[in-house]
N, CA, C and O atoms as a MOPAC input file, in Angstrom:
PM7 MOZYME 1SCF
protein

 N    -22.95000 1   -87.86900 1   -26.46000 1
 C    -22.21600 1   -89.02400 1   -26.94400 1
 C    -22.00100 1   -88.94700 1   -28.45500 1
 O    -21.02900 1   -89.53300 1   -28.93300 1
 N    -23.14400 1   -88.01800 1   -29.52600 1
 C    -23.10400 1   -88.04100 1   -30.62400 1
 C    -21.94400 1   -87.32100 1   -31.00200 1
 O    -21.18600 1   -87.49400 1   -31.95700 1
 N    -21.93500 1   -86.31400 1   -29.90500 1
 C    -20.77600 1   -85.37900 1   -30.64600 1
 C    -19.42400 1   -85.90900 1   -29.90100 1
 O    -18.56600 1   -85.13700 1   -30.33000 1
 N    -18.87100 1   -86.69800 1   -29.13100 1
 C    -17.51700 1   -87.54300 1   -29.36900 1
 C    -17.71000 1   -87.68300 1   -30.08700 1
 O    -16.99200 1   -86.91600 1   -30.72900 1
 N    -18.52900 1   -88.43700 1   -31.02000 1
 C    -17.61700 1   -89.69700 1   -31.80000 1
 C    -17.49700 1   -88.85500 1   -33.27500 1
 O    -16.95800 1   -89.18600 1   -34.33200 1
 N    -18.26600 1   -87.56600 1   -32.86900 1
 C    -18.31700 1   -86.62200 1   -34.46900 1
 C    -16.91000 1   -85.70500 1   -34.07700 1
 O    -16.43900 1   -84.98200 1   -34.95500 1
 N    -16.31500 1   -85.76300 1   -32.83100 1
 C    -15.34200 1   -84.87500 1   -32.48100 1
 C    -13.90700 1   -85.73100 1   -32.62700 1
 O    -12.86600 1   -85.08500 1   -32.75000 1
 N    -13.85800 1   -87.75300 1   -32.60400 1
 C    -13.29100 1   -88.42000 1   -32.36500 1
 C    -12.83400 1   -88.78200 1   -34.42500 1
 O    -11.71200 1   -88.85300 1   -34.92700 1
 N    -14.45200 1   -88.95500 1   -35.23900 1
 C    -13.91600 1   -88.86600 1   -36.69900 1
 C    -13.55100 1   -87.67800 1   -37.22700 1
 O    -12.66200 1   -87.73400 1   -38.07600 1
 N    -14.07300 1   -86.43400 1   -36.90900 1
 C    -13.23000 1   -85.37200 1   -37.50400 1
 C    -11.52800 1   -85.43200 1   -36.47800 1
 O    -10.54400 1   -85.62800 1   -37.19100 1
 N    -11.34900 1   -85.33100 1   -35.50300 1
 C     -9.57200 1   -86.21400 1   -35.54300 1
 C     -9.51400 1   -86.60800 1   -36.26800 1
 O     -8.97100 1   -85.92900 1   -37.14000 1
 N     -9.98500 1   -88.08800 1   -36.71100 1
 C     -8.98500 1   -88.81400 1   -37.78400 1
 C     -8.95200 1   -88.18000 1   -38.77100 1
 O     -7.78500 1   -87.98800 1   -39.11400 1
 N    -10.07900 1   -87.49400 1   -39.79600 1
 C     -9.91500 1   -87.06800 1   -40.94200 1
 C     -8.68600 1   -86.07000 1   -40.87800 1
 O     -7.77500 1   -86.18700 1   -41.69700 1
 N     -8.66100 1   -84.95700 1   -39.77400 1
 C     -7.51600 1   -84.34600 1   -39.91200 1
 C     -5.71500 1   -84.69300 1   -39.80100 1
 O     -4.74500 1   -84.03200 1   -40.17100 1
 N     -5.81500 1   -85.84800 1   -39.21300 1
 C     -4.69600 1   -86.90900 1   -38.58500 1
 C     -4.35700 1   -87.62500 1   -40.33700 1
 O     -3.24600 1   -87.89800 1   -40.79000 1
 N     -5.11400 1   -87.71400 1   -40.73000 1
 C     -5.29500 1   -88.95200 1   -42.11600 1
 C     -4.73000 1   -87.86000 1   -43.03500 1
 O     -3.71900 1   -88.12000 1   -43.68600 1
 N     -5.51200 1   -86.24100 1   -43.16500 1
 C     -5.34500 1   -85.52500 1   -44.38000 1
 C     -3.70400 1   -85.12100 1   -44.34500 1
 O     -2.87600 1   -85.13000 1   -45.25500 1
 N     -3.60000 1   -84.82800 1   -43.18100 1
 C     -2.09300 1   -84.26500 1   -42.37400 1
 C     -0.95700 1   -85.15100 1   -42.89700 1
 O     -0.05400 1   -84.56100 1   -43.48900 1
 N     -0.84600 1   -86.80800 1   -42.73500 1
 C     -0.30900 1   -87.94400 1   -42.86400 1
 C      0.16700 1   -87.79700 1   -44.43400 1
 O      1.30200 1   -87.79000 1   -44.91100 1
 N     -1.60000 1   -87.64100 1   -45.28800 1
 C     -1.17300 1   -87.82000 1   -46.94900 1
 C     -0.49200 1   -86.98400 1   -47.49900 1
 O      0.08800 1   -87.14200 1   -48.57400 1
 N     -0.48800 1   -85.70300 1   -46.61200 1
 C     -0.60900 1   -84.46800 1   -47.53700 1
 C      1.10500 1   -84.75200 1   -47.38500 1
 O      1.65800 1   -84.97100 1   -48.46400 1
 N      1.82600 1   -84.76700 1   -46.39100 1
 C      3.14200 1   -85.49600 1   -45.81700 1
 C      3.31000 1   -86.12400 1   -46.91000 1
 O      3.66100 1   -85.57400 1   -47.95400 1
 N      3.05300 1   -87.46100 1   -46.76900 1
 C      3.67700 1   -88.43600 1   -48.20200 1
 C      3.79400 1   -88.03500 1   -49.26900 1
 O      4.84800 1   -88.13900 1   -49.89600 1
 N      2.39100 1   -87.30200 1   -49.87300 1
 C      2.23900 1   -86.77600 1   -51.41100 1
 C      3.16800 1   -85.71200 1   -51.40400 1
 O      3.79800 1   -85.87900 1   -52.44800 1
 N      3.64100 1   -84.66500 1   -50.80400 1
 C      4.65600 1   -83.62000 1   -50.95700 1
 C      6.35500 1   -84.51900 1   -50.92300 1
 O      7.37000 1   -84.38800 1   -51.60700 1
 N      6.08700 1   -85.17500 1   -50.08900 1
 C      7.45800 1   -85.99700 1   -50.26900 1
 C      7.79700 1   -86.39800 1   -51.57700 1
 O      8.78400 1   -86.13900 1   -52.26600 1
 N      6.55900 1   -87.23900 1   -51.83900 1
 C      6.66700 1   -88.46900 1   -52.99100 1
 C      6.90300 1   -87.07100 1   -54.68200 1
 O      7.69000 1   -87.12500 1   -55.62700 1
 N      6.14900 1   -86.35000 1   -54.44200 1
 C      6.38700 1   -85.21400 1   -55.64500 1
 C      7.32200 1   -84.38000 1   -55.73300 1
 O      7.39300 1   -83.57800 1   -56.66300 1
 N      8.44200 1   -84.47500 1   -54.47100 1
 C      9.46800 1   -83.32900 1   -54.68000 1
 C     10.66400 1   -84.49400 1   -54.41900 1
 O     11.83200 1   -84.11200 1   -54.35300 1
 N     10.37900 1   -85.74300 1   -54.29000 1
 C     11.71200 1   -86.41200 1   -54.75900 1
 C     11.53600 1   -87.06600 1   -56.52700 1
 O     12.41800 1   -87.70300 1   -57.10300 1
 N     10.10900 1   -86.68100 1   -57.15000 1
 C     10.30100 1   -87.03400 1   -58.74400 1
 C     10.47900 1   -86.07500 1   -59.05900 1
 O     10.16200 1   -86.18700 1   -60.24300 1
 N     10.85700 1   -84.79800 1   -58.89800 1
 C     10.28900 1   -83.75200 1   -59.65700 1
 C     12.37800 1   -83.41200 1   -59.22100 1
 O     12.99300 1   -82.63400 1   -59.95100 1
 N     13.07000 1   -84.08100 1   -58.08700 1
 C     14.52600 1   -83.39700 1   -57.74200 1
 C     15.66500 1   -83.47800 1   -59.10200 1
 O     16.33400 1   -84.51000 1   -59.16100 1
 N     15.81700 1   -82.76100 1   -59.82900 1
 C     17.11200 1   -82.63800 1   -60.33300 1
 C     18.22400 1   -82.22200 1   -59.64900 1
 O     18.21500 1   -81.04500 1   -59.28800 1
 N     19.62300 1   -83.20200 1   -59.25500 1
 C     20.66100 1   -82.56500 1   -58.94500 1
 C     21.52500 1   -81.89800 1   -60.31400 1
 O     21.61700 1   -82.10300 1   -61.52500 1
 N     22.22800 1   -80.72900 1   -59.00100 1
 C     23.01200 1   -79.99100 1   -60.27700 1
 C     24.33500 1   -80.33800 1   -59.88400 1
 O     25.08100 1   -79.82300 1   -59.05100 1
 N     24.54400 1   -81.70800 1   -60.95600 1
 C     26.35700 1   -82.23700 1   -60.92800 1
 C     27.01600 1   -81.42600 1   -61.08200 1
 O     27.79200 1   -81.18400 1   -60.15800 1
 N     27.06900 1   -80.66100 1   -62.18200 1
 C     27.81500 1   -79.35600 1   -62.59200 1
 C     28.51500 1   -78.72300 1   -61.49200 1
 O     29.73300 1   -78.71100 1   -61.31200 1
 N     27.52900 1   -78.15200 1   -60.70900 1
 C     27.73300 1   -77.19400 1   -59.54200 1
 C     28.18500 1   -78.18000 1   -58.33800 1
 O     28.58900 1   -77.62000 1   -57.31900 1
 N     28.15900 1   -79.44900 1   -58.35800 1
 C     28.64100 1   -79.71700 1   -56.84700 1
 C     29.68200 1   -80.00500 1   -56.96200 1
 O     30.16600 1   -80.42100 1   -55.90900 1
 N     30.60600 1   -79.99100 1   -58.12400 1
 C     32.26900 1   -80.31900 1   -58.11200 1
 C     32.88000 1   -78.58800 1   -57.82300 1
 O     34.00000 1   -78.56400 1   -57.31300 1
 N     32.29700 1   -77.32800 1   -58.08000 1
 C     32.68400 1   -76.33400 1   -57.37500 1
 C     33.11600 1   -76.75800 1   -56.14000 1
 O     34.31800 1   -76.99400 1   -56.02100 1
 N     32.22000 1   -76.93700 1   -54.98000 1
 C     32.50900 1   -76.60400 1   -53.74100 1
 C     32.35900 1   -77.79100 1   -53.14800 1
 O     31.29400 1   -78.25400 1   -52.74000 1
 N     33.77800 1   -78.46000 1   -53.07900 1
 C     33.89200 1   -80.02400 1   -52.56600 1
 C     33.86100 1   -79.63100 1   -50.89100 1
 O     34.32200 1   -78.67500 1   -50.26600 1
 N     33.22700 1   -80.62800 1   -50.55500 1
 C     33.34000 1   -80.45600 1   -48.91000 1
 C     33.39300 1   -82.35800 1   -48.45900 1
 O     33.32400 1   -83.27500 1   -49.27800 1
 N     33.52900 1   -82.49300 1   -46.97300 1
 C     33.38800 1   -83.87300 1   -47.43400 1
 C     31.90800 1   -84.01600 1   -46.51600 1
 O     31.10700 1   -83.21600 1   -46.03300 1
 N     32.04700 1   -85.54200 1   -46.57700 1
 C     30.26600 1   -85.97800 1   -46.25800 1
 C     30.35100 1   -86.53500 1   -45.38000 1
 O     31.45800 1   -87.01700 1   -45.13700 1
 N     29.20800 1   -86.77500 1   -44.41200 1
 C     28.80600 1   -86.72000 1   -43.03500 1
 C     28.66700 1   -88.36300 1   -43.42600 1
 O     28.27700 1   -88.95700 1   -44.43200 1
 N     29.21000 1   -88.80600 1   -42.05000 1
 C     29.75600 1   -90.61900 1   -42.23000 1
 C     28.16600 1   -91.26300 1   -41.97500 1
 O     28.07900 1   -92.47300 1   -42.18100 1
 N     26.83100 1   -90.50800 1   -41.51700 1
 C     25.49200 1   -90.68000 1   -40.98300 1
 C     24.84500 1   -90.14800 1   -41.83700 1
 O     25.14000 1   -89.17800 1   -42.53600 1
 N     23.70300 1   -90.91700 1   -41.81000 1
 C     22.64500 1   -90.45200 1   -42.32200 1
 C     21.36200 1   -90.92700 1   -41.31600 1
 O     21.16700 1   -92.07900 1   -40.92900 1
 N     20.39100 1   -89.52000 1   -40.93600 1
 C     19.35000 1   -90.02300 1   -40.70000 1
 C     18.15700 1   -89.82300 1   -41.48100 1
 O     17.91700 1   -88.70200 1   -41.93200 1
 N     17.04100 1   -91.23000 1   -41.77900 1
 C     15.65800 1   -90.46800 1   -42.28400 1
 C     15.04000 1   -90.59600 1   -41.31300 1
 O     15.20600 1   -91.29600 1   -40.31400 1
 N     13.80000 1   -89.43100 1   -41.79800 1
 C     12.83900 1   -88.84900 1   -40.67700 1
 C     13.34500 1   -89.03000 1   -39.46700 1
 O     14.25900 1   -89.72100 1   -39.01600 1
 N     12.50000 1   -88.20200 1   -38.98000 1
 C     12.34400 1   -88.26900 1   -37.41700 1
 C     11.69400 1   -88.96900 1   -35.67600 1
 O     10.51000 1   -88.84500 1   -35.36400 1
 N     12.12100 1   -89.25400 1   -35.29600 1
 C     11.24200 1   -90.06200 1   -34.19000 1
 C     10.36900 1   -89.19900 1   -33.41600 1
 O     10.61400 1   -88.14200 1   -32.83500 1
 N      9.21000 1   -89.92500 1   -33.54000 1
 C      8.30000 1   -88.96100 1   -32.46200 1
 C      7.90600 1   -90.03400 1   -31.67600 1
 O      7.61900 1   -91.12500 1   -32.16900 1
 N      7.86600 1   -89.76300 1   -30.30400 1
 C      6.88500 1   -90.50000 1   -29.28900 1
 C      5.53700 1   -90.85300 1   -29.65900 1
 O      4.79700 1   -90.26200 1   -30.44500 1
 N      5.30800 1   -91.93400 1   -28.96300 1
 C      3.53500 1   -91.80600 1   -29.35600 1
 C      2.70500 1   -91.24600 1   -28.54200 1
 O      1.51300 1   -91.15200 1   -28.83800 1
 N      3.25300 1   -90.73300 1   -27.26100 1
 C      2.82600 1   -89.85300 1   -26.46200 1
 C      2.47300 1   -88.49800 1   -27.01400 1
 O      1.38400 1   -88.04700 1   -26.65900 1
 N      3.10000 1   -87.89000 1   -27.69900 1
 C      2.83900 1   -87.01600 1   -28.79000 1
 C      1.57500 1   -87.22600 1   -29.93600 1
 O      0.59300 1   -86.51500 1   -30.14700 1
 N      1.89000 1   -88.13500 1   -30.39600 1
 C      0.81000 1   -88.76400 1   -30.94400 1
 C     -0.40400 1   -89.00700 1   -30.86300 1
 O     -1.26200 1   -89.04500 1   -31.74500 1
 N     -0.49200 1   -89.24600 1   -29.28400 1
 C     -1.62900 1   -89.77600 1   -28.34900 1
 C     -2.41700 1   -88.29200 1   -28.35000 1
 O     -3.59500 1   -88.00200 1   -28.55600 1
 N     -0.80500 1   -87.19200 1   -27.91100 1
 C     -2.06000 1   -85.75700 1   -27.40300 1
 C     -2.05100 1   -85.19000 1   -28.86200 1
 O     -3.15000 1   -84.67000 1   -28.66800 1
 N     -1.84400 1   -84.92800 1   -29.81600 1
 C     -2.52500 1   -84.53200 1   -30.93000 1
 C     -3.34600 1   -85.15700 1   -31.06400 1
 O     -4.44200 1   -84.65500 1   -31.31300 1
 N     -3.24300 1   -86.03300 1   -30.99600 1
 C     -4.88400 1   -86.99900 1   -31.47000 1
 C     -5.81900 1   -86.27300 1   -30.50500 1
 O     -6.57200 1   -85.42300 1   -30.97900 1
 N     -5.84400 1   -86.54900 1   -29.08100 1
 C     -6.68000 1   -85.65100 1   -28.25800 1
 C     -6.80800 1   -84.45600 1   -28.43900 1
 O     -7.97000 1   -84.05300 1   -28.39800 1
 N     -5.79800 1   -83.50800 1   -28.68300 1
 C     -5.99900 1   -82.38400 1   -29.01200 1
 C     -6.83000 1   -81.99100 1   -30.11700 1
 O     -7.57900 1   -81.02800 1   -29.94800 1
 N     -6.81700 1   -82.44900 1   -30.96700 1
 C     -7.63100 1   -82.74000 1   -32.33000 1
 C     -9.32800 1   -83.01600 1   -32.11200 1
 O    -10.19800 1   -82.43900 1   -32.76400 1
 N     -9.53200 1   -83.86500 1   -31.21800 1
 C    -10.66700 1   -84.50900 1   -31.14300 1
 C    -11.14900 1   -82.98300 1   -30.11600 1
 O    -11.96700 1   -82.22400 1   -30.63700 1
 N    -10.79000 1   -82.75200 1   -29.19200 1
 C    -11.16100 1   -81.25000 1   -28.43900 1
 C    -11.44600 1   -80.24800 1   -29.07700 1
 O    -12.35500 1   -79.46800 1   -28.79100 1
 N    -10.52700 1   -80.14600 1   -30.22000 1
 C    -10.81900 1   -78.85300 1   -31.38000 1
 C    -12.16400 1   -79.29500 1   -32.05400 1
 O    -13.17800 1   -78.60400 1   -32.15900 1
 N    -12.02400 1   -80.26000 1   -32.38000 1
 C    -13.33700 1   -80.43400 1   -32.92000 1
 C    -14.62300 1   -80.87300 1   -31.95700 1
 O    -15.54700 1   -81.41900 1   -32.55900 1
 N    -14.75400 1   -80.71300 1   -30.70400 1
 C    -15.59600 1   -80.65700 1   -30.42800 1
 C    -16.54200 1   -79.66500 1   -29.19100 1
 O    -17.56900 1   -79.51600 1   -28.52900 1
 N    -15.12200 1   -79.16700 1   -29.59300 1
 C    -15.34500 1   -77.47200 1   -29.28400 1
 C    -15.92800 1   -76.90000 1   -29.99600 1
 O    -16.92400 1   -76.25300 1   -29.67200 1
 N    -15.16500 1   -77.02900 1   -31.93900 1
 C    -16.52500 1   -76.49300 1   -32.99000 1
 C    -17.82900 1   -76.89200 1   -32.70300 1
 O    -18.79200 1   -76.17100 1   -32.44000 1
 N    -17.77000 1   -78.11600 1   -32.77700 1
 C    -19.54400 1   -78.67300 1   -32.55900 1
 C    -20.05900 1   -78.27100 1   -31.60300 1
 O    -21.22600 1   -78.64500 1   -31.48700 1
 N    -19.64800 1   -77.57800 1   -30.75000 1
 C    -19.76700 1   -77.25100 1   -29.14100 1
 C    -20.76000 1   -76.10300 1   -29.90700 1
 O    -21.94500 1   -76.26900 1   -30.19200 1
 N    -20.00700 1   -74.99300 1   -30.13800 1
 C    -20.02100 1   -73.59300 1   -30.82500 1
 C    -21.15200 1   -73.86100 1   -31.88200 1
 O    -22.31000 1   -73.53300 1   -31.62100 1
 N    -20.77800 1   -74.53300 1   -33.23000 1
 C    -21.97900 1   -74.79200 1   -34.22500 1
 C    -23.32000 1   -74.82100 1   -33.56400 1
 O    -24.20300 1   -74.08900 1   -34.01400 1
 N    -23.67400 1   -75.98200 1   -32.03300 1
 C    -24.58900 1   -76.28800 1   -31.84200 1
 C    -25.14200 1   -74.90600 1   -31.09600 1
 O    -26.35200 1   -74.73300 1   -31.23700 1
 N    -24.55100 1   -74.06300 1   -30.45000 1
 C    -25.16900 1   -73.25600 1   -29.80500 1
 C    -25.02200 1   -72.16400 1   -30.69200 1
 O    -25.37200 1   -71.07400 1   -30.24100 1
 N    -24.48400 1   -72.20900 1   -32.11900 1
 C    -24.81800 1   -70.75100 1   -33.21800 1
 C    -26.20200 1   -71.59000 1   -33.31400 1
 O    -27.14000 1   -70.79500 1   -33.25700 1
 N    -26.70600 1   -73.12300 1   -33.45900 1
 C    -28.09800 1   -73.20200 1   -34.47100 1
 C    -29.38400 1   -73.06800 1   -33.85600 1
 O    -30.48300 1   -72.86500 1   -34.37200 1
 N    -29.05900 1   -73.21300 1   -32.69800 1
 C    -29.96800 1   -72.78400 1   -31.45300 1
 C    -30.60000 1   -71.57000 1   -31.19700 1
 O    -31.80000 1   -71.45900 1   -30.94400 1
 N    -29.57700 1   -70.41600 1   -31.27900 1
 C    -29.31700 1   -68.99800 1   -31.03900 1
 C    -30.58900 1   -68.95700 1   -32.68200 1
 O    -31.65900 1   -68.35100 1   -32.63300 1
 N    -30.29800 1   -69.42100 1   -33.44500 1
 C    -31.04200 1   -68.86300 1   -35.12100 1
 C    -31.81600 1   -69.42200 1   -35.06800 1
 O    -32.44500 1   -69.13600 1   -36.08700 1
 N    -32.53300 1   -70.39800 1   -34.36200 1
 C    -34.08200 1   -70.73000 1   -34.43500 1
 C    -34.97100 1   -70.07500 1   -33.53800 1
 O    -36.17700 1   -70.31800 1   -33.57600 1

């Protein structure tokens, strides 16, 4: 039971680090964007009448990464516990 819930918080930490690391790369490469005006009157094209942001994901998706996540990690702990065993 100890190791769910050690297999259930390492998920989140990786779900959480995954999430920020997402935002913070976003949030730093739209301060950091210079457009080059110069260069976009070269090659006029015209513009798409849509715009979408991001993407939709199911939460079914959601649901099995999360599970999937929590399995990986408690598969390590699986493994860790029977490397500390094996060395005593």
């Amino acid at each position: 039971m100890k190791a769910l819930a050690y297999a259930l918080a390492g998920s989140v930490i990786i779900h959480t680090l995954y999430f920020t690391y997402t935002l913070l790369a976003g949030y730093i490469r739209t301060m950091f964007y210079k457009p080059d005006i110069s260069g976009s009157w070269e090659q006029a094209h015209y513009l798409q009448s849509e715009v979408a942001f991001g993407a939709s994901v199911s939460p079914y998706v959601s649901i099995l990464t999360f599970l999937a996540g929590t399995l990986f990690c408690g598969f390590i702990i699986c493994i860790y516990r029977i490397a500390v065993k094996k060395a005593q």
